[in-house]
Legacy VTK file of the C-alpha trace (Angstrom):
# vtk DataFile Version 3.0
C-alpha trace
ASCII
DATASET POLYDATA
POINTS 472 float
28.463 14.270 -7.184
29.169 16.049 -3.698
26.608 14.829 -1.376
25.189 17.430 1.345
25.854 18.042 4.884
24.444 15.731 7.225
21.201 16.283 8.840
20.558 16.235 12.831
18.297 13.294 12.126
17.545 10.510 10.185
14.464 8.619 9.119
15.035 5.083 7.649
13.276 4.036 4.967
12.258 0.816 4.020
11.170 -0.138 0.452
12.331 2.559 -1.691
10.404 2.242 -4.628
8.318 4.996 -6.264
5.214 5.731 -4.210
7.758 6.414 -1.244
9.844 8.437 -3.408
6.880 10.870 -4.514
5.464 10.808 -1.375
6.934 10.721 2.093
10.318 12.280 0.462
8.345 14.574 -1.639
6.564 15.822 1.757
10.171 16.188 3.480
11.609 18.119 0.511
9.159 20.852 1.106
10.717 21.172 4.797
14.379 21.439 3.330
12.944 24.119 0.549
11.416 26.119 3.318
14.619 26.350 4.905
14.174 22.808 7.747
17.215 21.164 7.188
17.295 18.868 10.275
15.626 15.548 8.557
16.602 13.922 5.985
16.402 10.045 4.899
18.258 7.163 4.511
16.812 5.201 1.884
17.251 1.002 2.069
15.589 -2.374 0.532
14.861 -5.645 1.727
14.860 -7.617 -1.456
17.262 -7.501 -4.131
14.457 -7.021 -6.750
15.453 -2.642 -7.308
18.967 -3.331 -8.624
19.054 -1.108 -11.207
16.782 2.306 -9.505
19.088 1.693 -6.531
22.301 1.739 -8.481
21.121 4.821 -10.276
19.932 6.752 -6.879
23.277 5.804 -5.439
25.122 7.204 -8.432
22.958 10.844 -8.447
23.499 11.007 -4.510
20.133 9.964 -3.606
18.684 12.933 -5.562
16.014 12.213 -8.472
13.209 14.121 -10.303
9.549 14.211 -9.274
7.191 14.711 -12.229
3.744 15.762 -10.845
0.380 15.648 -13.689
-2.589 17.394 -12.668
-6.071 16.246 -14.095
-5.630 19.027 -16.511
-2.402 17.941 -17.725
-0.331 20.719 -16.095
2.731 18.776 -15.152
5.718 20.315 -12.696
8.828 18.905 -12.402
10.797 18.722 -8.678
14.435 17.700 -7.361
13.677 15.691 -4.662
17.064 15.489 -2.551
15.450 14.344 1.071
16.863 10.836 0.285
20.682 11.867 1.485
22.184 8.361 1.539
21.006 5.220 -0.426
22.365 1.771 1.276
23.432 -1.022 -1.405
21.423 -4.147 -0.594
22.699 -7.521 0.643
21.924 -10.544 2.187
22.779 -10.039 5.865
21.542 -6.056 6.030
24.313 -5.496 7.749
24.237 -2.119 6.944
20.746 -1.333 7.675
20.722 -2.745 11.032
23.767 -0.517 12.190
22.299 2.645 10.812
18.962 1.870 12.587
20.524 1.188 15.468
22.047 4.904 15.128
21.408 7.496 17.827
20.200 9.920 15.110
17.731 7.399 13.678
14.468 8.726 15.163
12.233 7.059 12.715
12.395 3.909 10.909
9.109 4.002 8.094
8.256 1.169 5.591
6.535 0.803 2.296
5.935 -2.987 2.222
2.291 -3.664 0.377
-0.694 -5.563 2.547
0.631 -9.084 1.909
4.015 -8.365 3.000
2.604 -8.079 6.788
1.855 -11.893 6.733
-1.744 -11.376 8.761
-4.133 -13.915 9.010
-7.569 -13.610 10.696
-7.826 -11.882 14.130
-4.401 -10.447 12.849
-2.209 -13.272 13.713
0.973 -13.721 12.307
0.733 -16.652 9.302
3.235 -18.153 10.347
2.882 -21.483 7.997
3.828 -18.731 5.520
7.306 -20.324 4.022
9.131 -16.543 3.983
7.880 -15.707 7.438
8.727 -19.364 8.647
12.460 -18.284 7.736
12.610 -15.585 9.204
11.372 -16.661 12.724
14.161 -19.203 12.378
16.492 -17.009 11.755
15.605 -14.379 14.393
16.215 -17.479 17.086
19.789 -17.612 15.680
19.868 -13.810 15.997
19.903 -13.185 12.203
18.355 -10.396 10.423
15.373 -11.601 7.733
13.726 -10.412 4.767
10.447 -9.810 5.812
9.528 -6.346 7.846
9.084 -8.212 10.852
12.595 -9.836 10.371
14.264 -6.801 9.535
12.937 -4.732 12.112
13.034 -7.354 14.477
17.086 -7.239 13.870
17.414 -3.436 14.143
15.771 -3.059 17.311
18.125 -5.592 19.263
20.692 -3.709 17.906
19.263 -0.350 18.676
18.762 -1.975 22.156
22.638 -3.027 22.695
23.784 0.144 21.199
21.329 2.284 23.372
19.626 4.236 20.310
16.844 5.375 22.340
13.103 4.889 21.258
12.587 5.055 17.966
8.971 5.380 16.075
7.944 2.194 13.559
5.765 4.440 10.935
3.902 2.566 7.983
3.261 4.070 5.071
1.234 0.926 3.233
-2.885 0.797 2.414
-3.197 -1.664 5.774
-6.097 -0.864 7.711
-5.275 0.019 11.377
-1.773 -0.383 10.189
0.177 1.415 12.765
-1.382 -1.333 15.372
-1.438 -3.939 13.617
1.748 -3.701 12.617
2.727 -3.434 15.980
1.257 -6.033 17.535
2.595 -8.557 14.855
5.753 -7.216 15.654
5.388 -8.554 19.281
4.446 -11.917 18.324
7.276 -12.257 15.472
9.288 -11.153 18.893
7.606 -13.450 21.126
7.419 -16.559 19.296
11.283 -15.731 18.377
11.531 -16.605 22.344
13.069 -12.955 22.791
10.427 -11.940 25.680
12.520 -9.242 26.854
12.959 -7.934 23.892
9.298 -7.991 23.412
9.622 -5.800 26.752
11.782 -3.269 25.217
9.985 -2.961 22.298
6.761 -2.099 24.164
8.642 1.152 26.308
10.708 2.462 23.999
9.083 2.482 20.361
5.449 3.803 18.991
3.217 2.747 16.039
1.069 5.239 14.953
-1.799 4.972 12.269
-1.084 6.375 9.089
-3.042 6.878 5.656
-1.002 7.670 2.844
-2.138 8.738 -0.809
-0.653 9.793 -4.305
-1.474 7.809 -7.264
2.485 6.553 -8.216
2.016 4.244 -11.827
5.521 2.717 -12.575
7.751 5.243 -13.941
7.032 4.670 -17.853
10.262 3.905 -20.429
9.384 7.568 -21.938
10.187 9.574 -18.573
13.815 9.762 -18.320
13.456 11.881 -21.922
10.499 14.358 -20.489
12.274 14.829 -17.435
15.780 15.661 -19.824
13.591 17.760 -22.089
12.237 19.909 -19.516
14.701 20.343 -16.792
17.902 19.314 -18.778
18.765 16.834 -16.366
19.759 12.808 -17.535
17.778 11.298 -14.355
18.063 7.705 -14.748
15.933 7.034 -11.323
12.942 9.865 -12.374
9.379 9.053 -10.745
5.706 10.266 -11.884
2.548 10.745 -10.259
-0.438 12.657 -9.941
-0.862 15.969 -8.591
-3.016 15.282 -5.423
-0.974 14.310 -2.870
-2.568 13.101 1.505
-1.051 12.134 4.563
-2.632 11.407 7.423
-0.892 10.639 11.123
-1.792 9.961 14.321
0.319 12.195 16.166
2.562 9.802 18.164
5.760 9.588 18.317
8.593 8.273 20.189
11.132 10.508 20.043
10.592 13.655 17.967
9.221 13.951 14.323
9.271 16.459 11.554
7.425 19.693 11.548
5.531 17.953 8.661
1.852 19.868 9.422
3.728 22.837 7.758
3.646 21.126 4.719
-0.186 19.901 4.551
0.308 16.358 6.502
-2.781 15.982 9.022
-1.541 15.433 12.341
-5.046 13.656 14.254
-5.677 11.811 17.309
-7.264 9.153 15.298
-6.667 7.990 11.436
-9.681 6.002 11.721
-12.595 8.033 9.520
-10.015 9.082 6.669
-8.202 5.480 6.349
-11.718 4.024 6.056
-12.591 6.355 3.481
-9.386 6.117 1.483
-9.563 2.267 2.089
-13.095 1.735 1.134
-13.831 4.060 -1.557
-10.232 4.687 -3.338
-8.650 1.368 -3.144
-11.430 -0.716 -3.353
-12.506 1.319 -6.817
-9.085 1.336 -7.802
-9.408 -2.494 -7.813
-12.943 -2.356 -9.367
-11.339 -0.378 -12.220
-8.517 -2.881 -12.479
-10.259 -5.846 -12.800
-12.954 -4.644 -15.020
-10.591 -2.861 -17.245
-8.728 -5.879 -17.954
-11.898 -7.709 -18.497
-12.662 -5.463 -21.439
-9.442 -5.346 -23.146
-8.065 -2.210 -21.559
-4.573 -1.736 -20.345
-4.933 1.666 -18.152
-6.773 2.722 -15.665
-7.988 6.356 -17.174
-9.470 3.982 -19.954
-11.686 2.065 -18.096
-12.798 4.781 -15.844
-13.737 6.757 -18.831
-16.116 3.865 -19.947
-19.274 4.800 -18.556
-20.228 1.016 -16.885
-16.982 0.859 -15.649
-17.490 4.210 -13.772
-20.814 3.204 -12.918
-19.698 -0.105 -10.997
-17.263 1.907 -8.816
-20.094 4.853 -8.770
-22.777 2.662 -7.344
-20.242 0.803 -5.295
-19.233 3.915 -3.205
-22.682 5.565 -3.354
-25.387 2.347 -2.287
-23.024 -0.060 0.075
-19.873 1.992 1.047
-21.320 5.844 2.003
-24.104 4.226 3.983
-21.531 2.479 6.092
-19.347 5.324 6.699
-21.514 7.974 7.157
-24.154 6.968 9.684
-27.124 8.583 11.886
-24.938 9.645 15.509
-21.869 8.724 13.592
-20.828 11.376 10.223
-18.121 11.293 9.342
-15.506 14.321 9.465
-14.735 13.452 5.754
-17.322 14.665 2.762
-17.715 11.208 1.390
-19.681 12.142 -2.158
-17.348 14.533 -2.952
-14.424 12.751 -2.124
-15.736 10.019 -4.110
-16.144 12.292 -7.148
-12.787 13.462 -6.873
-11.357 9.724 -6.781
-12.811 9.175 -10.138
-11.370 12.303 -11.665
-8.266 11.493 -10.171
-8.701 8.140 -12.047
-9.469 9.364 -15.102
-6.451 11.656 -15.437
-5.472 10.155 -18.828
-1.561 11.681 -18.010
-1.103 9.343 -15.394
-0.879 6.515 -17.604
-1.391 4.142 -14.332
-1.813 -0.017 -15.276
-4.431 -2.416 -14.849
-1.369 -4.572 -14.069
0.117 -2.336 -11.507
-3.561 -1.802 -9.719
-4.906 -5.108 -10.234
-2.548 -7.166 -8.064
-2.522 -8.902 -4.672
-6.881 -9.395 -5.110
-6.559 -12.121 -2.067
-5.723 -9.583 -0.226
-7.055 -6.696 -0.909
-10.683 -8.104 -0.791
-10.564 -9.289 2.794
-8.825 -5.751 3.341
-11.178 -3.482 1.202
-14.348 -4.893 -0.110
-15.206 -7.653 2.884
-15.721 -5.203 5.635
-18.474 -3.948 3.897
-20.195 -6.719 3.033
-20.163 -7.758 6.804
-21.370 -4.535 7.779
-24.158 -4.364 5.185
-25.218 -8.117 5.817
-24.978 -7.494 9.860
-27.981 -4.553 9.464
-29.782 -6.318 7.260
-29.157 -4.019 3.698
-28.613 -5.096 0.333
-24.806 -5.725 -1.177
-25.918 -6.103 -4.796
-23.120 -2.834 -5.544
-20.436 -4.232 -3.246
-21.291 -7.909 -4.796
-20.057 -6.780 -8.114
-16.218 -6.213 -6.805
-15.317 -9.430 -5.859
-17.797 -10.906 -8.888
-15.151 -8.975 -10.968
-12.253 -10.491 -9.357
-13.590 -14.476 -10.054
-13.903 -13.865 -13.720
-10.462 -11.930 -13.553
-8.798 -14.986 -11.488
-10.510 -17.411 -14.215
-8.383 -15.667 -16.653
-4.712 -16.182 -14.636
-6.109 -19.805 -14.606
-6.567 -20.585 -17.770
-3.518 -18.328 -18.717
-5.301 -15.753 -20.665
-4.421 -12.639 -18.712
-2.734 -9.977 -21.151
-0.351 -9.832 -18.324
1.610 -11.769 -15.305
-0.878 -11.563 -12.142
1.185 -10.674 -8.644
-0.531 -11.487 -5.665
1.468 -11.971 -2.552
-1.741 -12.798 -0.453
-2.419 -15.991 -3.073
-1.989 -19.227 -2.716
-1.717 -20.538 -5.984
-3.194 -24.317 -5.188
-5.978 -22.813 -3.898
-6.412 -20.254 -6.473
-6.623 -22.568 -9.191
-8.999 -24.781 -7.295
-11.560 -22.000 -6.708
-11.809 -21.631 -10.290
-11.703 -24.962 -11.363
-14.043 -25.937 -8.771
-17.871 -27.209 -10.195
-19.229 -24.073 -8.478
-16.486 -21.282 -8.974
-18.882 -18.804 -6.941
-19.750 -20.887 -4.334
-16.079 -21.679 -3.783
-15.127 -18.016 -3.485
-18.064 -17.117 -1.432
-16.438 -20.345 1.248
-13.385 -19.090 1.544
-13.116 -17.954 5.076
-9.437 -16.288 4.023
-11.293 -13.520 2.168
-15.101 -13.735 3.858
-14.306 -14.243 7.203
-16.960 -15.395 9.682
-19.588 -14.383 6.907
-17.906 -17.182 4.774
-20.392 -19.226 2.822
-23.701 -17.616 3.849
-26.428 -17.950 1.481
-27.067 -13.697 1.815
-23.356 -13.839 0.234
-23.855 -16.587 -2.223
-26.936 -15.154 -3.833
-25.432 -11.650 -3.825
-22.145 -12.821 -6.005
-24.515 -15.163 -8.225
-26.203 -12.315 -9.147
-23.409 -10.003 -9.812
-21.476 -13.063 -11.398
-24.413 -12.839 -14.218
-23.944 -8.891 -14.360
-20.586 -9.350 -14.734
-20.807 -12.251 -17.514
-23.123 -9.836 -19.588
-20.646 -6.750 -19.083
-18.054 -8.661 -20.438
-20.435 -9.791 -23.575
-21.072 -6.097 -24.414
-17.263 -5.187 -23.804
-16.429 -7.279 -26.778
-14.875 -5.541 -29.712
LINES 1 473
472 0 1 2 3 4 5 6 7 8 9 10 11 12 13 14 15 16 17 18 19 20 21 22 23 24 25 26 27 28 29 30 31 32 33 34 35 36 37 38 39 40 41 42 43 44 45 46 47 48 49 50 51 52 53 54 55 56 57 58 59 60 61 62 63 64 65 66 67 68 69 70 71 72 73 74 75 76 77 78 79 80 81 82 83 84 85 86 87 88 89 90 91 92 93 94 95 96 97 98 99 100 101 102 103 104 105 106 107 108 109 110 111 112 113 114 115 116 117 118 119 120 121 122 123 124 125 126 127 128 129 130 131 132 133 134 135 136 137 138 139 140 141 142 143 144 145 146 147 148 149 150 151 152 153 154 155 156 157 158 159 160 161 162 163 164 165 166 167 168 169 170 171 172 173 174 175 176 177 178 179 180 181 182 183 184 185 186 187 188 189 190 191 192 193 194 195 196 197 198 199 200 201 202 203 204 205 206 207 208 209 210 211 212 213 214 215 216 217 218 219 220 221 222 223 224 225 226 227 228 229 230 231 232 233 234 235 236 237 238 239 240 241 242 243 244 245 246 247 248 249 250 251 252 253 254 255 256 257 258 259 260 261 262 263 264 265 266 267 268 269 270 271 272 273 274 275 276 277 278 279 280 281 282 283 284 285 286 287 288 289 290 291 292 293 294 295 296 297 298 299 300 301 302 303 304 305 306 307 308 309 310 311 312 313 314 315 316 317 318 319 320 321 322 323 324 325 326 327 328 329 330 331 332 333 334 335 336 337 338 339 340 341 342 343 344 345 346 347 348 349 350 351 352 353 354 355 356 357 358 359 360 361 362 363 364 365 366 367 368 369 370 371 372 373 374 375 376 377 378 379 380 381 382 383 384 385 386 387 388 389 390 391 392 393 394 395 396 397 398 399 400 401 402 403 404 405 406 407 408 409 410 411 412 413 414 415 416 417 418 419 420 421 422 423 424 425 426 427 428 429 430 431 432 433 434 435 436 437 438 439 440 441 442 443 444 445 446 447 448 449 450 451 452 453 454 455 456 457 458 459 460 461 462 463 464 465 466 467 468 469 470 471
């Protein structure tokens, strides 16, 4: 397969698994069909775990096939050929490093998932995390790492020797803030790798703006490869699916020149902050509510349990008593229509085409709830107001962990927030509520209070009797 003439610049991509692929590519594909050939992206992992999809990608020249499903059904099928080059992983990322060091490299982006940013309260670096551990160890020797922070980390002293230029760090993950957060973990991986003028460097000559990304992106199913060669004729062995809705939202900041992206529908804004809360709080958070209580009552996709009418109700309730209230105050609206966005979440969700998992949705729960559900439950408890709706989220979660304890799940449980120890102590605990309620990992400075306590008692028993009437 030829591959295409090179582009004047390059973004680097980190993580190239689906969402990326039928997102941020899809985005820059509309560019190239309207004639903006001067991006394109190099695509790269930092974990051997995509084998196979990378093999295939590097074997159709990066290109691929974008199946889109609207709530309807109406499905549209795309070549996607953004991704020009696809690097083989190994070990050392050798190759990654020199390519982001590249002059042409403007923008190096990254799909890593909330626990993969290794943030503890006050967003400081965890560094008693084993992985991250490594890596700082490894940055003192001047080896590249595994982790974002250890990857990027090598890069940029490379981009700095070979002087690259500035280059823009641009997250495309669900983490609040993540742009500056990112960033300023960045600078204490740096720092506490003893590299202060590196630290220096990396403060003039690269930016972190705020992003919000969104496309529901279920694994590609086994049956897509044969829809994809029945409608377009094409034997894609690395084909991708999601839903028809597509958002990107970016705080327009960047280092050294960007794509013309706002003439393809990305928002370009001088803050992220009202739509990431809104995404954040009322689509991931249900997302999770959906997971969880789907997989307490037997169901394995996500249309299912929104289609069950307490299931919808949790997530309606949710959005609509704790979350709306929060977002949407007196002196303070917000710029985003917050019931009707939350009525088009749930029809998104209960696009039966999409086929989406409880497994795929319901992972990483320790950290999603101090990331989605806990900021509302500080905010509600700090005025005073009730958080019976919110309540019933992480209520969900405890009977979902009991479950992975006792080794009932239909399914294996990924969380790379947990810590298993203290997983299985929560539940086995005398008081599994209180225990959850105490931990300050997912509660925060609210840990423990009785306003809490009582609130997840309560929606523990709601929960208890859902799952009663969910029995076949």
């Amino acid at each position: 397969m030829t591959s295409p003439a090179p582009s004047d610049f390059v973004v680097l991509h980190l993580g190239l698994g689906s969402f990326h692929r039928a997102h941020q590519a899809a985005y820059l594909q509309q560019l190239i069909d309207g004639g903006d050939t001067r991006w394109s992206i190099l695509g790269a992992n930092l974990r051997p775990d995509m084998a196979e999809v990378e093999s295939a990608l590097r074997a159709q020249g990066g290109r691929y096939t974008l199946e889109t499903v609207s709530p309807a059904g109406a499905c549209r099928y795309q070549r996607i050929e953004a991704i020009r080059e696809v690097l083989p992983y190994e070990p050392s990322l050798a190759a990654v490093v020199a390519r982001g060091a590249d002059r042409r490299t403007r923008i190096i982006s990254f799909t890593v998932t909330e626990a993969g940013y290794y943030l503890a309260p006050h967003d400081r670096l965890d560094v008693g995390a084993a992985e991250l551990a490594g890596d700082l160890d490894r940055a003192r020797r001047g080896v590249a790492g595994a982790t974002i922070y250890g990857a990027v980390t090598a890069i940029l002293r490379a981009r700095r020797a070979a002087a690259g230029g500035p280059v823009t760090l641009l997250n495309c993950d669900n983490l609040r803030h993540n742009g500056q957060r990112f960033g300023r973990g960045l600078l204490e991986f740096i720092e506490q790798a003893g590299d202060r003028d590196m630290a220096d460097w990396v403060r003039q000559n690269t930016r972190c703006p705020n992003a919000m990304v969104d496309r529901i992106t279920p694994r590609p199913p086994p049956e897509l490869r044969q829809r994809v060669r029945d409608a377009t004729g094409w034997d894609d062995a690395a084909p991708v699916t999601g839903e028809s809705f597509i958002q990107w939202v970016i705080e327009d900041d960047f280092a050294n020149g960007r794509p013309e992206w706002e003439k393809v529908g990305v928002q370009l804004v001088d803050s992220v902050a009202p739509y990431e809360e809104a995404k954040i709080r009322i689509l991931n958070a249900s997302h999770s509510c959906i997971a969880w209580a789907g997989t307490l009552a037997g169901l394995q996709y996500i249309h299912e349990g929104t289609q069950r009418t307490a299931i919808r109700r949790m997530a309606f309730d949710y959005v609509t008593d704790d979350v709306i209230p929060c977002l949407d105050r007196p002196g303070q609206p917000s710029p985003v229509d917050l019931p009707a966005y939350r009525d088009v979440v749930l029809e998104r969700f209960g696009n039966p085409a999409i086929r989406d998992t409880n497994q795929r949705v319901a992972m990483d729960g320790f950290s999603k709830i101090p990331g989605f559900i806990a900021p509302t439950v500080r905010e509600r408890l700090a005025r005073g107001e009730s958080i019976d709706s919110v309540a019933l989220l992480p209520a969900l979660f405890l009977a979902f962990l009991q479950r992975w304890h006792l080794g009932t799940l239909p399914y294996a449980y990924q969380d790379q927030g947990m810590d298993e120890p203290a997983a299985h102590a929560i539940c086995a605990a005398a008081d599994p509520v209180a225990a959850l309620g105490a931990d300050r990992g997912l509660w925060g400075d609210v840990a423990g209070a009785a306003r809490l306590l009582d609130a997840l008692r309560g929606a523990s028993a709601r929960v208890r009797q859902f799952i009663e009437g969910a029995q076949p």
